[in-house]
N, C-alpha and C positions, 0 to 999 in steps of 0.2 A: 332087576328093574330099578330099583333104588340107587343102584349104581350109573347108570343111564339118566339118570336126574341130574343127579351131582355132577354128573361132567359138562351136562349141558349147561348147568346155572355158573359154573365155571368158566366155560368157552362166553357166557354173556358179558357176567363180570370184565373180562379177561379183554373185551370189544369195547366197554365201556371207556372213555378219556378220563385221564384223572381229573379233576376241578383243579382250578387253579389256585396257587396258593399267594396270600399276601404279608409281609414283610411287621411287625411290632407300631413300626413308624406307622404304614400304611393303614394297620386295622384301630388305632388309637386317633387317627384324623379321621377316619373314616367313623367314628362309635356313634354318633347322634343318628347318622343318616344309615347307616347298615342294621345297628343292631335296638337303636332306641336307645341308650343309654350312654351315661359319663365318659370321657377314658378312663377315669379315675377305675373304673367298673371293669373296664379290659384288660386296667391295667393289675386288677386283683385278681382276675383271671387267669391273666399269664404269668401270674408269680410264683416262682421256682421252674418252672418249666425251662428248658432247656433248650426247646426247639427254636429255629430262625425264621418260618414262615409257616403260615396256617391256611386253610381252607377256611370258607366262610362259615358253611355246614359245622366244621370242626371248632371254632371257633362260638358261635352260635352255643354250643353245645355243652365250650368250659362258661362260659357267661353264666348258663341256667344252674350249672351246678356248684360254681361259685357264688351265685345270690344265692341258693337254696343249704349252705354250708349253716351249719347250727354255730351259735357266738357264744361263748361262753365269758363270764361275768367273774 
């Protein structure tokens, strides 16, 4: 039965479209009005990261975990 679950939440996923993804440039012009915050804020975000373009969701998501990083002194 259990098994019959997972493949259905799989075949939904699987229907699901990706989100579209946008570009460093893109989501750093975009930071006041997408995410409420600086580039400066996006741009600590995406640092070290490797990747060339993000999801808004995905995105969204290093922002919270980047302001909520501990600073040490």
């Amino acid at each position: 039965m259990a098994g019959k679950k997972e493949t259905q939440q799989q075949a939904v996923e699987e229907q699901r479209p990706n989100p579209p993804e946008y570009t460093r440039e893109e989501l750093l012009a975009g930071a006041a009005n997408l995410f409420g915050v600086k580039p400066e804020v996006v741009a600590g975000a995406l640092f070290g990261s490797g990747k060339e373009a993000y999801a808004i969701e995905e995105m969204g998501r290093l922002i919270r975990q980047f302001q909520q990083r501990k600073v040490y002194l």
